[in-house]
Phi, psi and omega in degrees: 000136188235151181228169165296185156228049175245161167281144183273019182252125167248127148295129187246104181285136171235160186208099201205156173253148135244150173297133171226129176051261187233016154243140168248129215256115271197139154205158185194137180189176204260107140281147153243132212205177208246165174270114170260156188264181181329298178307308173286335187295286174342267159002256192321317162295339196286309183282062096285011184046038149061057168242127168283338196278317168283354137322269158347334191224009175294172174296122131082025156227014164237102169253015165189186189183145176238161148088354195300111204251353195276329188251097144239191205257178170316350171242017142102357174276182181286147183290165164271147192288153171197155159280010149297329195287306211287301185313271165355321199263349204248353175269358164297127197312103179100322203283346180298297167291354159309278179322297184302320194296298184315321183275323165298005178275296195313335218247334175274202168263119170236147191281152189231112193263000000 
């Protein structure tokens, strides 16, 4: 029996601008989200027909986000994770492919020279 010798949660930094008027306005925050292995990432994109926003919201691969300033609640702070939160946060034009691009660079290997 062989195990990895990694964790299966990985922190994901996303990072990204959107525009408000005629400034872009920088957000940055944490997912936190499970390690999928290659084969299942495949998998899974191939039945959502390769939506990064349903990707992104599949079962049991995003449970929390830190630090997150774009969604906020009815008293004008940043929302607490939920998957209302999350939807809300992945229905914006481009953060859904923003998210996926960070979590499959985080979720891999990179060379180290």
């Amino acid at each position: 029996m062989y195990t990895l010798a990694i964790e299966d949660i990985v922190e994901v930094p996303v990072k990204f601008t959107l525009k408000v008027r005629k400034v872009n306005k920088q957000f940055a925050f944490t997912l936190l989200c499970t390690r999928l292995e290659q084969e299942e990432i495949a998998s899974r994109m191939q039945e959502l027909e390769f939506k990064f926003k349903d990707f992104m919201q599949s079962p049991e691969l995003v449970s929390g986000w830190e630090d997150q300033r774009l969604v906020l609640g009815d008293d004008g702070q940043p929302a607490a994770f939920s998957a209302e939160a999350l939807s809300m946060l992945l229905k914006t034009q481009g953060v859904a492919k923003v998210c996926f691009d960070a979590y499959t660079r985080e979720c891999g290997a990179k060379e180290k020279n």
